[in-house]
C-alpha positions in Angstrom: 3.3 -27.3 0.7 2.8 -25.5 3.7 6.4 -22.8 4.8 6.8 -21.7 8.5 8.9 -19.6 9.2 10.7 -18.9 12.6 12.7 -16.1 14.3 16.2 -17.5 14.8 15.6 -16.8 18.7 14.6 -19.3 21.4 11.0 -18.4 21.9 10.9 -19.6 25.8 14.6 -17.5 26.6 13.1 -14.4 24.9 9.9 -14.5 26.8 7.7 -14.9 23.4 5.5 -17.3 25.6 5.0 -14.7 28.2 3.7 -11.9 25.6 -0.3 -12.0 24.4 -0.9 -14.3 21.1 -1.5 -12.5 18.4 -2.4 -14.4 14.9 -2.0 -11.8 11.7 -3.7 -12.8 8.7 -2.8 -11.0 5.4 -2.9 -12.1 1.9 -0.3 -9.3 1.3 2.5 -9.8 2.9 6.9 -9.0 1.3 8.5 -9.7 -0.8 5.9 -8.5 -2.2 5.5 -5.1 -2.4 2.1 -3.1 -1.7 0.5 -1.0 0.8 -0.8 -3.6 3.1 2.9 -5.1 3.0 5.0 -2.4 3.3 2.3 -1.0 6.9 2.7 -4.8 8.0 6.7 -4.4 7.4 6.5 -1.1 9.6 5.3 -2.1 12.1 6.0 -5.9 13.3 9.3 -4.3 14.8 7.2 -2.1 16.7 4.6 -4.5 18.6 6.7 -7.3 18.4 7.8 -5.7 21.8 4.2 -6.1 23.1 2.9 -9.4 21.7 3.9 -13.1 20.6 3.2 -12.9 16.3 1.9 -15.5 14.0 1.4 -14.5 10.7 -0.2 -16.0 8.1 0.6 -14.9 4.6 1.0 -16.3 0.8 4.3 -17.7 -0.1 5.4 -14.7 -2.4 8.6 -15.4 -2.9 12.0 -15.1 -1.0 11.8 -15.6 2.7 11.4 -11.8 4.5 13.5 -11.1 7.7 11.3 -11.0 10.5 11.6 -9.2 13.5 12.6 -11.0 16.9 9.7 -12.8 18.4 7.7 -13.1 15.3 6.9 -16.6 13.2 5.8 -16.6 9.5 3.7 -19.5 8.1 3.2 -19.3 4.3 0.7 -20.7 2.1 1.4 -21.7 -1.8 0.0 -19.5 -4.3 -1.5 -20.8 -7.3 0.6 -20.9 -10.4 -2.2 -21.3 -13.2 -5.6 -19.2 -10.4 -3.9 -15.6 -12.0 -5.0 -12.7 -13.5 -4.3 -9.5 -14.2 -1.2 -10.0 -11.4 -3.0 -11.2 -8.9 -2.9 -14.9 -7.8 -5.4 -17.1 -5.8 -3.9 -18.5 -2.8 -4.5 -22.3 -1.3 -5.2 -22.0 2.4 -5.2 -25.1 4.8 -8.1 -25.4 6.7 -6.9 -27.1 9.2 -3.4 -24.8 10.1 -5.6 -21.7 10.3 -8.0 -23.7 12.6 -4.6 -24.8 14.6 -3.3 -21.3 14.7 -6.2 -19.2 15.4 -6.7 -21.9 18.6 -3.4 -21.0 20.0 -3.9 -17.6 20.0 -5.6 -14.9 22.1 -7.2 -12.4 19.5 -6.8 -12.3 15.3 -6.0 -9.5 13.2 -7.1 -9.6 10.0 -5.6 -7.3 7.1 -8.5 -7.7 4.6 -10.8 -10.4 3.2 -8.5 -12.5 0.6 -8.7 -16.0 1.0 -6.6 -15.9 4.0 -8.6 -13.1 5.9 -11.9 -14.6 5.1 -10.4 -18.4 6.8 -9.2 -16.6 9.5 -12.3 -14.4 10.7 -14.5 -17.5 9.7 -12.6 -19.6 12.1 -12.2 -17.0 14.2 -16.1 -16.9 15.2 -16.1 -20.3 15.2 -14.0 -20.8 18.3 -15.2 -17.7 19.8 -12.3 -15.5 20.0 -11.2 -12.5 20.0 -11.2 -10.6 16.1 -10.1 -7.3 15.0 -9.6 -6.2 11.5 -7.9 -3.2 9.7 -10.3 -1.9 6.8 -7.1 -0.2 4.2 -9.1 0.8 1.2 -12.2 -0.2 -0.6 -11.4 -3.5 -1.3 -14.7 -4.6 -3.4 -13.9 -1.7 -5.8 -10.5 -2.6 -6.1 -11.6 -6.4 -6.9 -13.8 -5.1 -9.3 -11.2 -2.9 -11.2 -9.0 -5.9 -11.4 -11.8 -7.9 -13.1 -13.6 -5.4 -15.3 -12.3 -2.1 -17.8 -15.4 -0.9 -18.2 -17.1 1.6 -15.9 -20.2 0.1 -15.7 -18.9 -3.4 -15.4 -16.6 -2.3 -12.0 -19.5 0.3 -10.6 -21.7 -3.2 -10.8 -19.3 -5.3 -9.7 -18.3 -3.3 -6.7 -21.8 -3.1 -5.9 -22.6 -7.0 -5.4 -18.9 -7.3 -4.1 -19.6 -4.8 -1.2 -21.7 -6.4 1.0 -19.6 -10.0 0.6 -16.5 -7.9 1.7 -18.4 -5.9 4.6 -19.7 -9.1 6.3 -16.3 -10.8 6.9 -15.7 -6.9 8.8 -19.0 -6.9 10.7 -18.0 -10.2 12.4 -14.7 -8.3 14.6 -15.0 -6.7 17.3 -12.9 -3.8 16.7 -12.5 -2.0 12.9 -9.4 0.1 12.5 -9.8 2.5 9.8 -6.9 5.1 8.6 -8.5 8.7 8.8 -11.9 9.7 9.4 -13.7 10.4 6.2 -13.3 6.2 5.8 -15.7 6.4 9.1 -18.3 7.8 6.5 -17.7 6.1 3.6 -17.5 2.8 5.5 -20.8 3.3 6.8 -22.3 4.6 4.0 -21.7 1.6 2.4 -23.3 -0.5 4.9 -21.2 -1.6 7.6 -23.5 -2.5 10.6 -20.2 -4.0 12.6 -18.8 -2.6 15.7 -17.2 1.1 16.5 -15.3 1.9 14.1 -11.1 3.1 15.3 -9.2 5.7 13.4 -5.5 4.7 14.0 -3.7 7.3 10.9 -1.0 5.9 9.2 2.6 7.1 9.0 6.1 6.3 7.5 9.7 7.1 8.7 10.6 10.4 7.7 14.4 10.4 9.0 14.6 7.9 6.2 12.5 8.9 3.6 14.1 12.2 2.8 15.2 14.4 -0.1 18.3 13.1 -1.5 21.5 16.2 -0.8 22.2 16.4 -4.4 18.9 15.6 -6.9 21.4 14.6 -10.0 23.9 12.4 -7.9 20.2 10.4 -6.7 19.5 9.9 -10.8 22.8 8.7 -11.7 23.0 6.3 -9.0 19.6 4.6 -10.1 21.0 4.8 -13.6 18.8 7.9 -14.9 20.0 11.0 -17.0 20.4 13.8 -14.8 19.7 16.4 -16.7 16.1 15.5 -17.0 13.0 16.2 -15.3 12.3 12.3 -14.0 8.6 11.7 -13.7 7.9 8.7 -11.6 5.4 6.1 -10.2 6.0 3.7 -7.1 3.4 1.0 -6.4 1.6 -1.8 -8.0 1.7 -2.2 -11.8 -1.9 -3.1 -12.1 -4.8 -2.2 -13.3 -6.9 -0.4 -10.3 -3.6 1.8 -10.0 -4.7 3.0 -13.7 -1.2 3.6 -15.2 -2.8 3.8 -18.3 -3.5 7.6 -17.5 -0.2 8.1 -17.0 1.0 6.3 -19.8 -1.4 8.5 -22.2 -0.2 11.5 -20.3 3.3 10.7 -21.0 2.9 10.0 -24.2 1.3 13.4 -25.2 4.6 14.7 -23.4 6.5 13.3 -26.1 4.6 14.8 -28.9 5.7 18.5 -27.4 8.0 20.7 -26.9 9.1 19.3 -23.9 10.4 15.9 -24.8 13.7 16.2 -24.4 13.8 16.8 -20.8 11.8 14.4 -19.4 12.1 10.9 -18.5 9.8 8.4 -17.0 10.4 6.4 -14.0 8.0 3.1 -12.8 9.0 1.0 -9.9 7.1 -2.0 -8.8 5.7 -5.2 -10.2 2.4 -6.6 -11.0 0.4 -8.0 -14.0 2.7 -9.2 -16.7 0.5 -7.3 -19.5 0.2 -3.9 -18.3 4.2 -4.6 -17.4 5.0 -5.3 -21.2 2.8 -2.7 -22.2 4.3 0.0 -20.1 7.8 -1.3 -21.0 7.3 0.1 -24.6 7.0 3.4 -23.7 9.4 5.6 -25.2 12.2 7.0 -22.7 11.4 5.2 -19.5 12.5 2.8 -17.4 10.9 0.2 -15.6 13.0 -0.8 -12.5 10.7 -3.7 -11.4 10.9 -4.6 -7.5 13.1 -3.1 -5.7 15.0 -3.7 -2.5 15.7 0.0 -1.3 12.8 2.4 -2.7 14.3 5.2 -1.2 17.2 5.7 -3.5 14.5 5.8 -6.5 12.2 8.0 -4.9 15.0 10.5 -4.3 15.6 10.7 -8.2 12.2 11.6 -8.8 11.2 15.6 -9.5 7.3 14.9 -10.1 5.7 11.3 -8.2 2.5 11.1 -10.4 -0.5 8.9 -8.2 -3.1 8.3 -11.1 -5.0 5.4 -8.7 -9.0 4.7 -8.9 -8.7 4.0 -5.1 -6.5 4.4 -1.9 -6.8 4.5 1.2 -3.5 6.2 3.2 -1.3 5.5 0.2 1.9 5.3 2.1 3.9 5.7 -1.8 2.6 9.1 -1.8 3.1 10.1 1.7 7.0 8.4 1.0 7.3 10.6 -2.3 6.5 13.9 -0.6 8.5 12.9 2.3 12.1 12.1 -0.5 11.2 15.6 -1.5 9.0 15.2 -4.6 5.8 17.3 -6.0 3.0 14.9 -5.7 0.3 15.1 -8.7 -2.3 12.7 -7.6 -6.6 11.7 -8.1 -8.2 12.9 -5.1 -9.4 9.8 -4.0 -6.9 9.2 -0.6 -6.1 10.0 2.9 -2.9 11.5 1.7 -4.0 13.4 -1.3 -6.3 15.2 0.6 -3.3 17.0 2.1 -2.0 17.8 -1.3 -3.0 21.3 -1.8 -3.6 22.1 -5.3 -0.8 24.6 -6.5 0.2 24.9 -2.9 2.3 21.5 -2.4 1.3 19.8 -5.4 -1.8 19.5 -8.0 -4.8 17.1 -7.8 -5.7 14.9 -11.1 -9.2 13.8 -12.6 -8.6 9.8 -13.2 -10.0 10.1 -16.6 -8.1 13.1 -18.4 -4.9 12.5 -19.3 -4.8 15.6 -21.4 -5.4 17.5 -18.3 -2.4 15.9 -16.7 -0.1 16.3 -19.5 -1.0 20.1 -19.3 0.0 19.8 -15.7 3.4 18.1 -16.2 4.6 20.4 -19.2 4.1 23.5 -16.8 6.6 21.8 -14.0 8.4 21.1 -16.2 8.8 24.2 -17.9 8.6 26.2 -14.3 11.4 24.9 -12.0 11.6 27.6 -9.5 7.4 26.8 -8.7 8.4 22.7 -9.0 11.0 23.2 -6.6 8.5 25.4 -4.5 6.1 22.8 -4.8 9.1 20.1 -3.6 9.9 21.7 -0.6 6.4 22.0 1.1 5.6 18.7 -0.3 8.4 17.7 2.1 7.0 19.8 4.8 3.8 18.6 4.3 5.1 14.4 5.0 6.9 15.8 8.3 3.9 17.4 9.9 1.2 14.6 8.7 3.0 12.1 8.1 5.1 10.6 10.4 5.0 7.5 12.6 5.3 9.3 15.8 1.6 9.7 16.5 1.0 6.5 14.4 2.2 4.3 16.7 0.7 4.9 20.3 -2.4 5.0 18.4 -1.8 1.7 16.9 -0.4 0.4 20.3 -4.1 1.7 22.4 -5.9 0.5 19.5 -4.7 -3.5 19.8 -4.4 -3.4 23.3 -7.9 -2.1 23.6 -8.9 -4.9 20.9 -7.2 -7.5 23.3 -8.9 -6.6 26.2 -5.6 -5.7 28.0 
């Protein structure tokens, strides 16, 4: 069954007729919580002012607010199509071909089986498309279907170009920083020009918490103990199992007794369990306000195969804590290795357990590592040159 979703205001009275037509297809979209989800939840309030929104996402749960002049249709996701926390959704063919006819240009946010309907339809009826390119996706398919190396490195490879052709058919690619100019290329794209509209968060409200204990005990944490944490997807392409081995090697020294792991988010329902059992940490689930947890965290460990901006990061080092990260994002690349935090290989989780015993056993250089971390997120992160960017790049992609 198909959900739409309305603002509570009278389209006509509020001049929503009168703004451009703007279809968003996303098969991310809240209450569930990811990248693509939490950019999407940033910033709707912000060109809502400009355009007249439809978007078109799976039915994930609990109905989001939306901001004025915005309407949300839903499709069902598949309760038996799952694995590895991910879930097949069942598109209508014939409300995306309704939707993208009413409107003036489609944005797609990747090639699920929502982005893929969309941009197909899209060409059909000759209008306008534009598409943001977040990460890699075909790796990231490939991680959730495969463990092994080889398996993923093959599967990305005959994944690639399925994933790049749905892209080659906009008119306009936004990308997140320029090095995903390269890489996109590299791996094939043949599509249009490709924009670089960077990424941002709010950094008057991600920000370090006044008093680091009161911020643990009010997320129900010790606070005498150096809290290690993770915000994002609990899934497998996030490979939490490096952490987890990390952590667990922790344990087996001197400096188990003052530490304490922290994971935030949902996902697959094994690597949930399995991360559940870990000696003296917590798993908090889905949250409503990340903020609070991020502010109890001393060390936000990022062990991901691939990224592309990864806003959780950026967040982290905003709330004021050391980042330890794989090298493989916009973000990390600002991360400075003893500087404003400490870069990770994916596959050595010896080596990162070496690296969390010394903060931990160091606070004055953690808490030096804290504050430019914070300085870091307020000079690269923030939304203020996100947004006219953003603003230039979909009116240039409307033709207006």
């Amino acid at each position: 069954m198909i959900n739409m979703i309305v603002d509570c205001h009278d389209c006509m009275s509020d001049g929503r007729s009168e703004k451009p037509r703007l279809l968003i297809a996303t098969d991310w979209f809240l209450p569930r919580i990811d990248g693509i989800s939490r950019f999407l939840a940033a910033v709707l309030p912000v060109i809502s002012q400009d355009y007249a929104i439809t978007i078109l996402a799976p039915d994930f749960g609990p109905e989001p607010p939306l901001p004025e002049g915005c309407s949300l249709i839903r499709f069902p996701v598949s309760k038996v199509l799952k694995f590895r926390g991910c879930a097949a959704t069942k598109t209508d063919a014939a409300v995306v071909h309704q939707q993208v006819r009413q409107a003036d240009a489609v944005w797609v946010q990747g090639t699920g089986p929502i982005g893929r309907s969309a941009a197909r339809e899209s060409v059909r009826q000759d209008k306008r498309l534009f598409a943001t390119l977040h990460a890699k996706e075909w790796e990231i398919v490939a991680r959730v279907l495969f463990r092994q190396e080889a398996l993923v490195n093959g599967a990305g490879s005959m994944l690639r170009p399925v994933v790049l052709r749905t892209y080659d058919k906009a008119s306009m690619v936004m990308v997140p920083h320029e090095s995903m100019v390269t890489l996109v290329r590299k791996a094939g794209f043949l599509g249009p020009a490709l924009e670089v509209v960077p990424l941002g968060i709010d950094t008057a409200r991600f920000i370090p918490s006044a008093d680091r204990a009161m911020a643990k005990r009010a997320v129900g944490l010790p606070d005498d103990k150096v809290v290690i944490g993770y915000v994002g997807r609990l899934t497998p392409e996030k490979n939490l199992a490096l952490l987890e081995r990390a952590y667990r090697r922790l344990l087996a020294t001197s400096v188990a007794g003052r530490v304490q792991l922290l994971l935030v988010g949902s996902g697959s329902s094994a690597v949930t369990a399995r991360l559940s059992r870990i000696p003296r940490c917590k798993v908090a689930g889905p949250v409503p306000d990340v903020v609070a947890y991020l502010q109890a965290i001393d060390i936000f460990v990022h062990p991901s195969f691939s990224e592309s901006t990864s806003l959780s990061l950026l967040e982290a080092m905003s709330c004021g804590a050391a980042p330890v990260c794989t090298d493989v994002s916009v973000t990390s690349r600002s991360v400075v290795p003893g500087v404003n935090g400490h870069h990770i290989d994916p596959h050595d989780n010896a080596g990162l357990a070496k690296i969390l015993a010394g903060l931990v056993l160091d606070p004055v250089c953690l808490s030096a590592l804290q504050r430019r971390a914070r300085a870091t997120a307020l000079v690269q992160g923030s939304w203020d040159a996100s947004v006219p960017a953003l603003r230039a790049a979909l009116a240039r992609g409307m033709n207006l």
